[in-house]
C-alpha positions as YAML, in Angstrom:
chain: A
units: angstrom
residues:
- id: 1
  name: UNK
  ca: [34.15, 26.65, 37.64]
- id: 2
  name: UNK
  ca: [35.54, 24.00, 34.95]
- id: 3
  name: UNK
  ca: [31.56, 24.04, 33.42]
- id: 4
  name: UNK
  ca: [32.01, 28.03, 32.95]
- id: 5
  name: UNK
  ca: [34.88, 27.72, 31.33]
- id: 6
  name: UNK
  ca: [33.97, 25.00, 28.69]
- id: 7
  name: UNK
  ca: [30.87, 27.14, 28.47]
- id: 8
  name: UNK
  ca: [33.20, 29.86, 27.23]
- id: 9
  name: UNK
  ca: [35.94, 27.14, 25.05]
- id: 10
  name: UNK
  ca: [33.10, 26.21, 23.58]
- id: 11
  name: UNK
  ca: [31.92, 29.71, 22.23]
- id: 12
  name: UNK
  ca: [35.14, 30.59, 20.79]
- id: 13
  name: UNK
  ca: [35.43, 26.85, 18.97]
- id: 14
  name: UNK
  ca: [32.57, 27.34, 17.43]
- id: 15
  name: UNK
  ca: [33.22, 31.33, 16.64]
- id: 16
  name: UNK
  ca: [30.04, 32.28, 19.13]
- id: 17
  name: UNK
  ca: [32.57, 34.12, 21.68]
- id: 18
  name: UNK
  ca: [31.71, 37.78, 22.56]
- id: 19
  name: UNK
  ca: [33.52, 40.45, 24.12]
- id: 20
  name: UNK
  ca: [32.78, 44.08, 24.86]
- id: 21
  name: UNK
  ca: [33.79, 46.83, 22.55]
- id: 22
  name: UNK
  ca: [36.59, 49.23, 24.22]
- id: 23
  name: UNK
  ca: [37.73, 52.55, 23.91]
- id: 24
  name: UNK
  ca: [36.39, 55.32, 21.36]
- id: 25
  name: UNK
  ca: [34.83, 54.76, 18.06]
- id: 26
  name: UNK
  ca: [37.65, 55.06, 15.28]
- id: 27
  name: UNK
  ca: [37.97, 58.24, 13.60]
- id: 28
  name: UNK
  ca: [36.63, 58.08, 9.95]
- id: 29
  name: UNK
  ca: [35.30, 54.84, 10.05]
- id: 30
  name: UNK
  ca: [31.42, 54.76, 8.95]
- id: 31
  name: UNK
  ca: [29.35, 53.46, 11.30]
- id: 32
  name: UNK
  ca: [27.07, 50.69, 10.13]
- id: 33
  name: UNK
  ca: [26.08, 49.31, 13.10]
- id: 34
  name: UNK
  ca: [24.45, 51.70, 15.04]
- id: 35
  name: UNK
  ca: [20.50, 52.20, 16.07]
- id: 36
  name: UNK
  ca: [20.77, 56.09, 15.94]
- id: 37
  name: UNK
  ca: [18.50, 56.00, 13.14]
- id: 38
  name: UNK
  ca: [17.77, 59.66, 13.06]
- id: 39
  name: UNK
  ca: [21.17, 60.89, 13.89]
- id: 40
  name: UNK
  ca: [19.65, 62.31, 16.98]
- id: 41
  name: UNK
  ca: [22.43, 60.87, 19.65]
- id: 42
  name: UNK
  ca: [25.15, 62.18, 17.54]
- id: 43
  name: UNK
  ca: [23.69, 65.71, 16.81]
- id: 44
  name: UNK
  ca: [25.82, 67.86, 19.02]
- id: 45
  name: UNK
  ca: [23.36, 70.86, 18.35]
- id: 46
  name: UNK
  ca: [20.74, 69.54, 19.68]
- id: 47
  name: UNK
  ca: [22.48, 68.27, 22.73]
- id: 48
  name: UNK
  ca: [23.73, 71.61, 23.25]
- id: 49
  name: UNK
  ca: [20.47, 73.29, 23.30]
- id: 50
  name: UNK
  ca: [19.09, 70.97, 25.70]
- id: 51
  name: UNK
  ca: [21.41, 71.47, 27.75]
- id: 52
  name: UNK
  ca: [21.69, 75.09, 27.50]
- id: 53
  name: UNK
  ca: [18.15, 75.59, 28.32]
- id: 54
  name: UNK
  ca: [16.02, 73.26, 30.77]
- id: 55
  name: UNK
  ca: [18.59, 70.49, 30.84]
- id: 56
  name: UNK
  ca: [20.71, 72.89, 33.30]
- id: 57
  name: UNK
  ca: [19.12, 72.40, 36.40]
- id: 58
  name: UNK
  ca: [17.67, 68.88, 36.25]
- id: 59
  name: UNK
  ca: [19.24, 65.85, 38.76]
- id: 60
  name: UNK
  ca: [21.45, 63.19, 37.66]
- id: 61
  name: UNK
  ca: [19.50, 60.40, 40.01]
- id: 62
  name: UNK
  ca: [16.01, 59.81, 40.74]
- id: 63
  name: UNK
  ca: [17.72, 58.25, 43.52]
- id: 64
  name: UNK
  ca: [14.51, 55.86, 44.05]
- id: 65
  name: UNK
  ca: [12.28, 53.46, 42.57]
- id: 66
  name: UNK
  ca: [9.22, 55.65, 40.72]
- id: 67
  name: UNK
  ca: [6.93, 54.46, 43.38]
- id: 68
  name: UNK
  ca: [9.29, 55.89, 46.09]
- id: 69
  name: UNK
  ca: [11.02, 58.87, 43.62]
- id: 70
  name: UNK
  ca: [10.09, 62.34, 45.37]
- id: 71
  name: UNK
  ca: [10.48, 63.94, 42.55]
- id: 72
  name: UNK
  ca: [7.51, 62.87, 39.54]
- id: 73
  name: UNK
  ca: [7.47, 66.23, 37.45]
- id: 74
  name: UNK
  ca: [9.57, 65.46, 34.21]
- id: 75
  name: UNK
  ca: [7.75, 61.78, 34.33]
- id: 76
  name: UNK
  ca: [4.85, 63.28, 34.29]
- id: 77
  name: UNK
  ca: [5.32, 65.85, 31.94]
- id: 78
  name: UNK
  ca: [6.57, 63.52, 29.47]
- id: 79
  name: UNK
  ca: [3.95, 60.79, 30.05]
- id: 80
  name: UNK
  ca: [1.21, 63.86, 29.21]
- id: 81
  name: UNK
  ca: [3.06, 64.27, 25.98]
- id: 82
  name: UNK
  ca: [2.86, 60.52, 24.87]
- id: 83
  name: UNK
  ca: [-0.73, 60.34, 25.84]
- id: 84
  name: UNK
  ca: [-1.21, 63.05, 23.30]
- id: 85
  name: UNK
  ca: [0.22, 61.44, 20.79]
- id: 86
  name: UNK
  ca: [-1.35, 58.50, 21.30]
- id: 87
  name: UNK
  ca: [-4.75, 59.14, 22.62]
- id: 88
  name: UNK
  ca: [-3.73, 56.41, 25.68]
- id: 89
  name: UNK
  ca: [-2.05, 56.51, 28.75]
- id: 90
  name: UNK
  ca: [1.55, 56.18, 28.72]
- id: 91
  name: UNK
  ca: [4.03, 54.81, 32.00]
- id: 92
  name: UNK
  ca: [7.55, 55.20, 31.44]
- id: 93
  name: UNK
  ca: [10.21, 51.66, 32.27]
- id: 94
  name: UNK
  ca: [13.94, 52.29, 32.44]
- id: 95
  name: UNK
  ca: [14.54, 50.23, 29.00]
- id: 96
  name: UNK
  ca: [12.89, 48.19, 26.38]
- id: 97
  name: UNK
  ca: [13.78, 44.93, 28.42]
- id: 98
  name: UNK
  ca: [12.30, 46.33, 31.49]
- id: 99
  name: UNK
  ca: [9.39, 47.28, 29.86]
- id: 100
  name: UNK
  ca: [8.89, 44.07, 27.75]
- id: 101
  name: UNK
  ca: [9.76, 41.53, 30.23]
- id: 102
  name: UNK
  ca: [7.82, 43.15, 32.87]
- id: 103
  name: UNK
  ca: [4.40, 44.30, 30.87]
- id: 104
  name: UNK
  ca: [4.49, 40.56, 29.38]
- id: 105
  name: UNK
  ca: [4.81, 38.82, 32.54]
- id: 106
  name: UNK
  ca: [2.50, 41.19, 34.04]
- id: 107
  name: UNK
  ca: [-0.36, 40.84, 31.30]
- id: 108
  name: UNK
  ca: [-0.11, 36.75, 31.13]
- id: 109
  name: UNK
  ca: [-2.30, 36.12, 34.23]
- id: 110
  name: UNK
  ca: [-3.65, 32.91, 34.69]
- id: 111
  name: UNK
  ca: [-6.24, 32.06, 32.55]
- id: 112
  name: UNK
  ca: [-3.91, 33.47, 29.55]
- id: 113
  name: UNK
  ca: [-2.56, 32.01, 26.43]
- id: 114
  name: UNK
  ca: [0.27, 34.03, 24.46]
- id: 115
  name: UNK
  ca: [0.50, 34.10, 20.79]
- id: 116
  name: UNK
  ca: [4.05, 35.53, 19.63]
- id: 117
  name: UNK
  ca: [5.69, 35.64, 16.08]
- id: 118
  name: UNK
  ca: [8.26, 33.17, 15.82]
- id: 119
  name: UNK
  ca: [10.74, 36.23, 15.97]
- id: 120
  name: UNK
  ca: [10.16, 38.49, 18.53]
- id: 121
  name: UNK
  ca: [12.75, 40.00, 20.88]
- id: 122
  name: UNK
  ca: [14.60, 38.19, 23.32]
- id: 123
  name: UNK
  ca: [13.04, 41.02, 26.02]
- id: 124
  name: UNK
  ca: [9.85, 39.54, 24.92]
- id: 125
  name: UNK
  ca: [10.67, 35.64, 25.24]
- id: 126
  name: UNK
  ca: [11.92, 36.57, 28.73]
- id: 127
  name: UNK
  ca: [8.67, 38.16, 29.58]
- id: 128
  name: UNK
  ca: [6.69, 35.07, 28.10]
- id: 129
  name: UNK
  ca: [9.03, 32.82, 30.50]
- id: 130
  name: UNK
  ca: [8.51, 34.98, 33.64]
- id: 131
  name: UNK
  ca: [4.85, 34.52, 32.83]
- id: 132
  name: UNK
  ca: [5.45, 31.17, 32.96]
- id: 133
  name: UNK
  ca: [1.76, 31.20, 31.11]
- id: 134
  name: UNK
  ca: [1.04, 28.74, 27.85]
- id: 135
  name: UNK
  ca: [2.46, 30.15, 24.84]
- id: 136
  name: UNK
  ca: [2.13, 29.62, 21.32]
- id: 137
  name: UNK
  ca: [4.46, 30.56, 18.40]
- id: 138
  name: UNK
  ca: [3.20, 31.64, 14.79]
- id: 139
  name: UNK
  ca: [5.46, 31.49, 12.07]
- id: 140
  name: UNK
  ca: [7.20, 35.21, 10.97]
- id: 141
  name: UNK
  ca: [4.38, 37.29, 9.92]
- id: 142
  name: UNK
  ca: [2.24, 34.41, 9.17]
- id: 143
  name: UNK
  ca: [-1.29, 35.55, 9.52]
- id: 144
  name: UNK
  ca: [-2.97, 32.43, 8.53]
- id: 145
  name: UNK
  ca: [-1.04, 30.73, 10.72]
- id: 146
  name: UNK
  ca: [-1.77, 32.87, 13.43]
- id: 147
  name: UNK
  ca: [-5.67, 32.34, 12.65]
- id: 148
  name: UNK
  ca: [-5.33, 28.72, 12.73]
- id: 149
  name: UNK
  ca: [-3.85, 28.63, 16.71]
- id: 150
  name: UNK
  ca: [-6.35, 30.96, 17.69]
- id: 151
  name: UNK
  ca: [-9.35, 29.60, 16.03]
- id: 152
  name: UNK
  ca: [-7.97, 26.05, 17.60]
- id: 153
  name: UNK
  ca: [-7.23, 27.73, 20.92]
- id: 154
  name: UNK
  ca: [-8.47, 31.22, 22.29]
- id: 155
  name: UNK
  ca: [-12.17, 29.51, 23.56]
- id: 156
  name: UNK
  ca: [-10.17, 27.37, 26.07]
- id: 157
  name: UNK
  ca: [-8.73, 30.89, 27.54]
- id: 158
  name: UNK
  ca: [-9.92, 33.73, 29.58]
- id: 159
  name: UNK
  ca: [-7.68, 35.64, 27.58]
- id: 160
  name: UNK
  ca: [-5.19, 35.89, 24.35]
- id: 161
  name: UNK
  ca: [-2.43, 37.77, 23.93]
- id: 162
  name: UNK
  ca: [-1.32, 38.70, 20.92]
- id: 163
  name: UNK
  ca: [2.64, 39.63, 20.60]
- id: 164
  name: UNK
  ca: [4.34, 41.28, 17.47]
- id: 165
  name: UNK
  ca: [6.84, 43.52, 16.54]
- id: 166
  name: UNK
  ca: [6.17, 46.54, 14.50]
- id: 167
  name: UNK
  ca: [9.68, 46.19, 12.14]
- id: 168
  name: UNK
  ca: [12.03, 43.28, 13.55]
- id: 169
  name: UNK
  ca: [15.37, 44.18, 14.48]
- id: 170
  name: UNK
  ca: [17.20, 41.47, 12.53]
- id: 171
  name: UNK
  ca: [15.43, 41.36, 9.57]
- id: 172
  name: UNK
  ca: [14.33, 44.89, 9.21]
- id: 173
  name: UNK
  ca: [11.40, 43.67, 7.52]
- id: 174
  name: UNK
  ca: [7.59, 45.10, 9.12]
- id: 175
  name: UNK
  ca: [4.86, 43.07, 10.27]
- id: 176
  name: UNK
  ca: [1.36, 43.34, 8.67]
- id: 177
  name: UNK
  ca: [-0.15, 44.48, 11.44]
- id: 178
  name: UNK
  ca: [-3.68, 45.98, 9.94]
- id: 179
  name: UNK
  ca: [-4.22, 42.07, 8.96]
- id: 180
  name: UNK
  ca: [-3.31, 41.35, 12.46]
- id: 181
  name: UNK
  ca: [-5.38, 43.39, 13.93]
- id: 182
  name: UNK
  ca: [-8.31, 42.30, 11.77]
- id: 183
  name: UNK
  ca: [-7.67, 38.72, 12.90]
- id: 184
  name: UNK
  ca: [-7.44, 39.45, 16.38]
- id: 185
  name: UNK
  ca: [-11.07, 41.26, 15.91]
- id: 186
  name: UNK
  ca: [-12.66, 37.93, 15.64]
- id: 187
  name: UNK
  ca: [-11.54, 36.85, 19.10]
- id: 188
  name: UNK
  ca: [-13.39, 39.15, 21.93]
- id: 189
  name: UNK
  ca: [-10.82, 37.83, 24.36]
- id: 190
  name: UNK
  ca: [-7.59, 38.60, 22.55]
- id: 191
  name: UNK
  ca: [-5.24, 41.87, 23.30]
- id: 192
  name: UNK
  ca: [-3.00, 42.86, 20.75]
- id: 193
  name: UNK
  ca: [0.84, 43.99, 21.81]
- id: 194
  name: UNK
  ca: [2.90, 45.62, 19.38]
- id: 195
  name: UNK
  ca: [6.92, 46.43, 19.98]
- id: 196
  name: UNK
  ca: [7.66, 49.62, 18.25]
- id: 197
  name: UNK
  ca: [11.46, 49.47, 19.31]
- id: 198
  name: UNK
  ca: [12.49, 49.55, 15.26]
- id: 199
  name: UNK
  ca: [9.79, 51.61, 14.08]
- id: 200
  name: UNK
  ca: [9.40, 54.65, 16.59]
- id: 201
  name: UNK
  ca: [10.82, 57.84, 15.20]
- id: 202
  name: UNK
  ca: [11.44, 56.09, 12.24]
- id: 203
  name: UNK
  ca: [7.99, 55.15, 10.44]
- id: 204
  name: UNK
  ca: [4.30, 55.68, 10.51]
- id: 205
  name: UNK
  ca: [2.29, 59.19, 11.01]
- id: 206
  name: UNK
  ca: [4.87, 61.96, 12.55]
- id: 207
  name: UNK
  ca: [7.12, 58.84, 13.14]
- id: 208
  name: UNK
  ca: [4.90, 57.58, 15.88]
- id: 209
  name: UNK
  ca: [5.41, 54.07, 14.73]
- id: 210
  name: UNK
  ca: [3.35, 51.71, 12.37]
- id: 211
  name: UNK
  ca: [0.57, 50.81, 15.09]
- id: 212
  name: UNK
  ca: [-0.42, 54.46, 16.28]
- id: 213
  name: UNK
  ca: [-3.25, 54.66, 14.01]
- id: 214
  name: UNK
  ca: [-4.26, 51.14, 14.01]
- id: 215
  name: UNK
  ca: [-7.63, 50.46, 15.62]
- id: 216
  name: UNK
  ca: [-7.21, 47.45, 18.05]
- id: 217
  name: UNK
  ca: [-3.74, 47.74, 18.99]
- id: 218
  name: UNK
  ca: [-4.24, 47.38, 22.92]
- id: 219
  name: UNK
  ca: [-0.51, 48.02, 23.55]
- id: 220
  name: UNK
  ca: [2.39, 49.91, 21.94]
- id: 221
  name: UNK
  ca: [6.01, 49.77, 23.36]
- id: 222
  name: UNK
  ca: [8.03, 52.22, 22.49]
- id: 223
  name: UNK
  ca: [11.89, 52.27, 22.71]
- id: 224
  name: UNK
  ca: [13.85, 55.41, 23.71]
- id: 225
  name: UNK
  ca: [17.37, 54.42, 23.26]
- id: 226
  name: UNK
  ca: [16.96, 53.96, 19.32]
- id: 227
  name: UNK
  ca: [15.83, 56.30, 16.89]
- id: 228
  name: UNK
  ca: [14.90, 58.83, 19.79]
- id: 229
  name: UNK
  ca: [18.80, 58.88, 21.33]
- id: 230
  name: UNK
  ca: [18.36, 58.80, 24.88]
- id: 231
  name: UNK
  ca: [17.36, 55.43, 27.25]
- id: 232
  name: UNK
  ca: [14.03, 54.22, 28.70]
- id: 233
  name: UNK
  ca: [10.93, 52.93, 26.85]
- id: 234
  name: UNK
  ca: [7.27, 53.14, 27.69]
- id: 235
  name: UNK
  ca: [3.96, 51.36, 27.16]
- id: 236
  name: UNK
  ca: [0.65, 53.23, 25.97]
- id: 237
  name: UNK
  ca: [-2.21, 51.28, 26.70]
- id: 238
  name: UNK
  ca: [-5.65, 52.44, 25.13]
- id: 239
  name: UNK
  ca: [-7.36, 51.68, 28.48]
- id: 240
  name: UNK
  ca: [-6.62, 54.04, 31.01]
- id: 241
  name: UNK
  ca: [-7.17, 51.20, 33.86]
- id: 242
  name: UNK
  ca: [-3.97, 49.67, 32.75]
- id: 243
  name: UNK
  ca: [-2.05, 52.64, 33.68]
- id: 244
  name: UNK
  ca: [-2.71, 51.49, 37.33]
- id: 245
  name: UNK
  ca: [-2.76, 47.80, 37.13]
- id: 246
  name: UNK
  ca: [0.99, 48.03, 35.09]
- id: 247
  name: UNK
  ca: [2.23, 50.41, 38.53]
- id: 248
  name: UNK
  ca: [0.95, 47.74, 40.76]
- id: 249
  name: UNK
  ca: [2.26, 44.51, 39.08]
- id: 250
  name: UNK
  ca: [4.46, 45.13, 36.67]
- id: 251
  name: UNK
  ca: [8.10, 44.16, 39.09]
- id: 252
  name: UNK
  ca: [10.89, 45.08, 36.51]
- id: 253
  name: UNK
  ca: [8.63, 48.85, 37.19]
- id: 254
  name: UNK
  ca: [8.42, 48.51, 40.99]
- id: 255
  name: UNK
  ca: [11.81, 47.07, 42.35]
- id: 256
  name: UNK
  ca: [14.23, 49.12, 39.50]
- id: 257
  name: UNK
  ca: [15.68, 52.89, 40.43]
- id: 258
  name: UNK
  ca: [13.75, 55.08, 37.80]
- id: 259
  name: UNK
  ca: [15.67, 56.60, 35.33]
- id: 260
  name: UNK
  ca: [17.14, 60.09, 35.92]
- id: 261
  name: UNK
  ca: [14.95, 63.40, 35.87]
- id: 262
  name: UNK
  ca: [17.27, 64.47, 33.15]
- id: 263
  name: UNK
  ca: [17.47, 62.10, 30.68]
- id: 264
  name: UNK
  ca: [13.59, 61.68, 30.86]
- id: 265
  name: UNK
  ca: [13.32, 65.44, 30.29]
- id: 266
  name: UNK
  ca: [15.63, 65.01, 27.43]
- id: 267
  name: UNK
  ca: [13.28, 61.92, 25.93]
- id: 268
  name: UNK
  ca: [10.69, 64.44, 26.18]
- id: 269
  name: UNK
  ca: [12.65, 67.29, 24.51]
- id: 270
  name: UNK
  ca: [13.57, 65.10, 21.26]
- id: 271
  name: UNK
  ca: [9.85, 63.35, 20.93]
- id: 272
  name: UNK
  ca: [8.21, 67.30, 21.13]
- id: 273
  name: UNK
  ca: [10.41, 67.48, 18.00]
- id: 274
  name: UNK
  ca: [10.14, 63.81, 16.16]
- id: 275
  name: UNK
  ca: [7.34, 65.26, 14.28]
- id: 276
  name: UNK
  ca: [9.26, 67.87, 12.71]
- id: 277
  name: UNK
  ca: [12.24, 65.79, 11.33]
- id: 278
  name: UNK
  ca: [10.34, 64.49, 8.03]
- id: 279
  name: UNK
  ca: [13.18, 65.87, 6.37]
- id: 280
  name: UNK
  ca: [15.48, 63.22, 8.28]
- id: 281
  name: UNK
  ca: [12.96, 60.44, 7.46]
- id: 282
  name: UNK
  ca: [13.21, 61.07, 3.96]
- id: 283
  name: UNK
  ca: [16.92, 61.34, 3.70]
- id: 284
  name: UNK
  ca: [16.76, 58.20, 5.49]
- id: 285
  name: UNK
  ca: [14.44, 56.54, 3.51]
- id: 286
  name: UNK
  ca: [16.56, 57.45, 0.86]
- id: 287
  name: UNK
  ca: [19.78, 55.85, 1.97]
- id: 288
  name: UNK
  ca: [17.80, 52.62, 2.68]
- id: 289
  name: UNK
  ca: [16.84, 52.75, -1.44]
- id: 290
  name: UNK
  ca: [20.60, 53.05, -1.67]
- id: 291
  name: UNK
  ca: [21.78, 49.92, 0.41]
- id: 292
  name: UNK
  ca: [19.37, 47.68, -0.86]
- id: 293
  name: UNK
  ca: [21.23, 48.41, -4.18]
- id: 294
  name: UNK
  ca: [24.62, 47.84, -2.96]
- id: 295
  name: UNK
  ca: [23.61, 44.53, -1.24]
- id: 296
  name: UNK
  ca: [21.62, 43.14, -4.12]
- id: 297
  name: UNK
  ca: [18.51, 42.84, -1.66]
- id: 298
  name: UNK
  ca: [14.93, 42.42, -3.87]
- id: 299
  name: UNK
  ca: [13.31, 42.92, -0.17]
- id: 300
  name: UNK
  ca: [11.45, 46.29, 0.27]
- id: 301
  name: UNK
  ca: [14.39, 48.76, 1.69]
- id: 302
  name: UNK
  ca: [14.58, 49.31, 5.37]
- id: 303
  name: UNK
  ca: [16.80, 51.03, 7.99]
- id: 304
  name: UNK
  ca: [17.38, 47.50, 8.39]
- id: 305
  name: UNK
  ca: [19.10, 45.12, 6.52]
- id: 306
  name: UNK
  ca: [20.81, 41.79, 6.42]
- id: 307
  name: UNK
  ca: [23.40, 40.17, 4.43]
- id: 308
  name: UNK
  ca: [23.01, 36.70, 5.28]
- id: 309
  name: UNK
  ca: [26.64, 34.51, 5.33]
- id: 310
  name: UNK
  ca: [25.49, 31.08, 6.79]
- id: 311
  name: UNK
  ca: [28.02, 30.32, 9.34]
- id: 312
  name: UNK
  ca: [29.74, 32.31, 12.22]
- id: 313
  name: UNK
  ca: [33.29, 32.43, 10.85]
- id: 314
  name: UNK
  ca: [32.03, 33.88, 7.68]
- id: 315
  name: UNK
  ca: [30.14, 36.59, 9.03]
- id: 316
  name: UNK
  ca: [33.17, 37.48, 11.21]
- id: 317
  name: UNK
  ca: [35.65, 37.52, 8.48]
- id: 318
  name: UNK
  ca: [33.21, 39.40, 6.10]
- id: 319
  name: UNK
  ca: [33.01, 42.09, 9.44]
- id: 320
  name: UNK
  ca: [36.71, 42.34, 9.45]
- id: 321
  name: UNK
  ca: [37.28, 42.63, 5.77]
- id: 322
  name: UNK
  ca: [34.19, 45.99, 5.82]
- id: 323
  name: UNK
  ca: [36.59, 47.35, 8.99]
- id: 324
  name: UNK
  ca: [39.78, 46.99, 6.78]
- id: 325
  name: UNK
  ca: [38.05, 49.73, 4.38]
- id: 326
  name: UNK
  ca: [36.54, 51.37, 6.74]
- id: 327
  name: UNK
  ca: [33.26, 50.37, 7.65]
- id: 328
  name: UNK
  ca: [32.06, 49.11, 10.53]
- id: 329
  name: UNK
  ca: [29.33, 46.15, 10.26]
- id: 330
  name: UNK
  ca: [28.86, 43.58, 13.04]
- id: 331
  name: UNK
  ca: [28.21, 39.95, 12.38]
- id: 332
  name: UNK
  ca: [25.09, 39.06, 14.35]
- id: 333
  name: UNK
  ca: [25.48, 34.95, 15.29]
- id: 334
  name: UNK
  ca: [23.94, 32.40, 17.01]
- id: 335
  name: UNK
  ca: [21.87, 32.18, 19.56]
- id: 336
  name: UNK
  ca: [20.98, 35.79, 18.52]
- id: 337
  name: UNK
  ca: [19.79, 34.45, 15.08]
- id: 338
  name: UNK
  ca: [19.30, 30.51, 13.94]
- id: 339
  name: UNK
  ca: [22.25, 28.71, 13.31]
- id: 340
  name: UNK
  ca: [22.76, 29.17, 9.24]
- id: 341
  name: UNK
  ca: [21.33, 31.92, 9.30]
- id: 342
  name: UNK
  ca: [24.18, 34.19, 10.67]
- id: 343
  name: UNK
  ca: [24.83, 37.76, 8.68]
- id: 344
  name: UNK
  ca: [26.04, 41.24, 8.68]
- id: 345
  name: UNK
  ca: [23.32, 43.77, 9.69]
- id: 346
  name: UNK
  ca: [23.37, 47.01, 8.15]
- id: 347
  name: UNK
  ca: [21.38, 49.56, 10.62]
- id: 348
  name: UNK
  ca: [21.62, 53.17, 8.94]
- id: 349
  name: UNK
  ca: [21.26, 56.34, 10.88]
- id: 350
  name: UNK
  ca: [20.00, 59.64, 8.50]
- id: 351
  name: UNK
  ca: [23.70, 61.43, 9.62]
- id: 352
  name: UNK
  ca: [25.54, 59.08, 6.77]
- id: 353
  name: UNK
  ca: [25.60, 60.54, 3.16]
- id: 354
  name: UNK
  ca: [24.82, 59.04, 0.06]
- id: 355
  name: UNK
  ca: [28.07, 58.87, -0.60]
- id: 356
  name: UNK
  ca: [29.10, 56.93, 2.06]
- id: 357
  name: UNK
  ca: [26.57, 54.25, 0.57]
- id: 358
  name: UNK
  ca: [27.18, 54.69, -3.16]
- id: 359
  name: UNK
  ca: [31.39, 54.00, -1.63]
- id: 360
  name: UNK
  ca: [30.00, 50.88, 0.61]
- id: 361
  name: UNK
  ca: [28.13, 49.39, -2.85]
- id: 362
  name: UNK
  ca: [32.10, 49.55, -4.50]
- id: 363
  name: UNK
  ca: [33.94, 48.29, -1.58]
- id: 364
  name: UNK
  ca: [31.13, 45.31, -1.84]
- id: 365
  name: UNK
  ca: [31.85, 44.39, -5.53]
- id: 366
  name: UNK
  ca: [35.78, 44.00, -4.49]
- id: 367
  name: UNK
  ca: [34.78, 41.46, -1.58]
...
């Protein structure tokens, strides 16, 4: 026990210690920090229709793993719809680290080598180690770099596979991914895996994400407990096989409960309607234009964005003094992000105001 609890002396010495948030959010405090990027888990409306109509009747459990579930309709149903939109064939996990760490593992046979950007999710990393295949790491949206370890590398593999991020949680910033793609088209062996967990609902055609249209993205995750407001993620794959071979080897799939009947109806219910909410895009584009202003950022305005402090305690007091005047911002530290390169992320949802931003840009000019 005494190694836990240096483990844990040490975190708060070095201002690393976390603890879990409790009780409500506070009344008129603007929220900052959340992923709700189109205001879709806080829109009480649509909640209410949803649940007024086909939500009524639907089961709180699926009381089995989806192999053993007796009930498959809303899956199904709502699979159908993402193979629509995608022109693939979609298979639902129960989060983004279910779906990441098992697909990953699941992909990285032997006989593969994996190629990931330096910054890719921790869900991801996890996956690669499960794999416990060779792996490679290109620096952040380095595309030559990239080139160079595969022209060095991919012959000596059955396989490559490629692993990026559509827009990268910390950073906010997207990667080039038509570039990446046109890379990985000079290597007949490589697959190309693209995390849409920042992007979906947010960017690209109808808000399908940056990779939907992309020709020779083999893989798109998609997160559900973002932008969408609800919990789960799936994988489309643009080979229909893979449907099949993710059901039969894919474990964080095969040994997890499936999510509930009626919160996968609900997924359903808000994607039939992400097309629709340009209107929220915009306004939400627009409020990005807006923060980049009051943080002095020269980067291309995101949902997303940093203001880096360089140490721990810094980004904690900074957090603290935003709370005083109500705003809530939460320092992101290490191991999350590199040491020095701790910071406040900004995450915007389209139910703030202008307002609220143009007031955040003064309350930054006093701290």
């Amino acid at each position: 026990m005494n190694r836990y609890i240096e483990t844990l002396s040490l975190l708060r010495r070095e201002n690393n210690f976390r603890a879990l948030p409790s009780g409500a959010p506070d009344k008129g405090i603007i929220d900052l920090s959340s992923n709700d990027y189109l205001g879709i888990a806080a829109d009480s409306n649509l909640h209410r229709e949803f649940m007024d109509g086909e939500g009524r009747e639907l089961s709180l459990s699926a009381s089995a793993s989806r192999l053993l579930a007796a009930d498959q309709r809303e899956f199904q149903r709502f699979e159908s719809l993402l193979n629509e939109y995608y022109g693939g064939r979609a298979l639902l996990f129960n989060s983004g680290y279910h779906a990441n760490s098992g697909a990953v593992a699941s992909l990285a046979k032997n006989g593969t080598l994996i190629v990931a950007d330096k910054l890719v999710h921790a869900s991801i990393i996890d996956g690669i180690m499960l794999s416990r295949a060779p792996f490679e790491r290109f620096k952040h949206n380095d595309v030559n770099h990239l080139d160079r370890i595969l022209a060095k590398k991919a012959a000596d593999y059955e396989r490559v596979l490629i692993v990026v991020e559509s827009v990268y949680s910390m950073d906010g910033d997207s990667a080039p991914l038509e570039d990446i793609a046109s890379i990985k088209s000079l290597y007949p062996n490589a697959l190309l895996y693209v995390d849409e967990a920042h992007s979906l609902g947010v960017c690209g055609p109808s808000g399908l994400g940056l990779a939907v249209d992309i020709e020779g993205v083999d893989f798109i995750i998609g997160t559900l407990g973002k932008a969408i407001g609800s919990v789960g993620a799936f994988i489309v794959s643009r080979s229909p096989q893979m449907f099949d071979y993710f059901v039969n080897t894919a474990r964080s799939l095969i040994f997890s409960t499936a999510l509930p009947p009626l919160n996968v109806a609900w997924s359903r219910f808000v994607m039939e309607r992400v097309p629709e909410m340009e209107e929220r895009r915009t306004h939400l584009r627009e409020l990005s234009s807006l923060l980049a202003q009051a943080l002095g950022s020269h980067s291309a305005p995101s949902h997303i964005q940093p203001l880096i402090t360089g140490s721990s305690e810094s980004a904690l007091q900074l957090s603290a003094a935003l709370l005083e005047r109500g705003f809530k911002v939460l320092p992101i530290r290490t191991p999350t992000v590199p040491p020095g390169t701790e910071r406040l992320r900004f995450s915007l949802s389209a139910d703030l105001k202008n307002d609220d931003i143009i007031r955040l840009q003064e309350v930054m000019t006093t701290l």
